[in-house]
C-alpha positions as a printed NumPy array, in Angstrom:
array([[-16.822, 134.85 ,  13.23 ],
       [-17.448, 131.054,  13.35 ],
       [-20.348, 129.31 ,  14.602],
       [-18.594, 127.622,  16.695],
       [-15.287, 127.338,  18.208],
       [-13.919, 123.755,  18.832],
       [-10.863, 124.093,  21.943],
       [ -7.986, 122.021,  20.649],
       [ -6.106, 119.74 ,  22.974],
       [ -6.704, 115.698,  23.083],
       [ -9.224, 113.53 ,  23.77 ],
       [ -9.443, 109.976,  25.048],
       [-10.5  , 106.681,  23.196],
       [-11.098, 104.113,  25.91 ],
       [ -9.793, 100.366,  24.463],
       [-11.536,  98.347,  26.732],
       [ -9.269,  99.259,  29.879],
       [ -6.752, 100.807,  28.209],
       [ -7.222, 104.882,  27.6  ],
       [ -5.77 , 106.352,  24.564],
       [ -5.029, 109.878,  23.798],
       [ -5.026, 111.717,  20.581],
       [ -5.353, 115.653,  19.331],
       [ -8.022, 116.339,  17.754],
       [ -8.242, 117.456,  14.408],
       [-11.591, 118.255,  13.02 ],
       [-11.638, 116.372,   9.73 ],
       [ -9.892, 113.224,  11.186],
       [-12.175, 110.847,  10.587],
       [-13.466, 108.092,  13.6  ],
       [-12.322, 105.124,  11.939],
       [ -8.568, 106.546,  11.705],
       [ -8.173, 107.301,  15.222],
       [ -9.8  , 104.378,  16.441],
       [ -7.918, 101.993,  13.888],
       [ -4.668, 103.515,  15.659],
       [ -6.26 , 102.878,  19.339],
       [ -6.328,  99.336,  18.684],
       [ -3.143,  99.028,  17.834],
       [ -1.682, 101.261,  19.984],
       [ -3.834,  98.736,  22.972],
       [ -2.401,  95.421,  20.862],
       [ -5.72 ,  94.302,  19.4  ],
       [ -6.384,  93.548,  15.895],
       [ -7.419,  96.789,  13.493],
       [-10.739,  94.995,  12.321],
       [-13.463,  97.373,  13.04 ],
       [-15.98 ,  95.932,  11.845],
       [-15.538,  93.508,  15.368],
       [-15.631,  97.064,  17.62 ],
       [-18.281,  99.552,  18.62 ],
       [-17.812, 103.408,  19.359],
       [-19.556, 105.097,  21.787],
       [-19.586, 108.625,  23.487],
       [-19.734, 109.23 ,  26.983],
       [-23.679, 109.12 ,  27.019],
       [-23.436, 105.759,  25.413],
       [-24.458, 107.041,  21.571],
       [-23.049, 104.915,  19.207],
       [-20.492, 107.06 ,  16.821],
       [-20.529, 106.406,  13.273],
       [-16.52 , 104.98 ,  12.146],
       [-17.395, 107.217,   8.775],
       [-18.095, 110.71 ,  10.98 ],
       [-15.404, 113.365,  11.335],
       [-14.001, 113.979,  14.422],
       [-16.003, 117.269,  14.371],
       [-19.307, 116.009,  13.378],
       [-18.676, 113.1  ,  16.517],
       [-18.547, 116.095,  18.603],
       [-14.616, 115.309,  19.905],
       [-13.724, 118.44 ,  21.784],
       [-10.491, 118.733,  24.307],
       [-11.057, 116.458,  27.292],
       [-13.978, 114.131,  25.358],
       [-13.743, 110.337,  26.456],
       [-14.897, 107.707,  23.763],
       [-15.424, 104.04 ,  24.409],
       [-14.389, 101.343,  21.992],
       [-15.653,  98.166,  22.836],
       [-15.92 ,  94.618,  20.941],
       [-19.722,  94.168,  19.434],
       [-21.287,  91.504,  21.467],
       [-22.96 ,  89.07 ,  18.726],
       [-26.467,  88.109,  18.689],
       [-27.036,  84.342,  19.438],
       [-28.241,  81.889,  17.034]])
């Protein structure tokens, strides 16, 4: 019996305004999905311009898995633009 048992369905990557869905798929990694939310919202795919965040505001790794992110069915991720540090 597994540890634990992940309940498939989609999850939601937030663009700035503009939600996203996707299934989720344990070894999917972050940066794939979110690469496709850009486009899918009309932005440019450069990630290294975009921050993702869970629901409690924890930055998510691009590099993690969408299991070890912790995407489950019904999971809501932010993706917003990095806000530089002045100079």
């Amino acid at each position: 019996m597994p540890e634990e048992t992940r309940e498939h369905g989609k999850f939601t990557i937030v663009v700035m305004t503009k939600p996203e869905e996707f299934e989720v798929h344990e070894t999917e990694l972050m940066s794939k999905v979110s690469d496709e939310a850009l486009h899918r919202a009309g932005f440019p795919s450069d990630l290294t311009k975009w921050e993702l965040k869970n629901s409690a505001g924890k930055i998510i790794p691009f590099s993690d898995t969408e299991k070890v992110a912790g995407v489950s069915s019904g999971a809501r991720f932010f993706l917003t633009q990095k806000i530089g540090a002045g100079g």
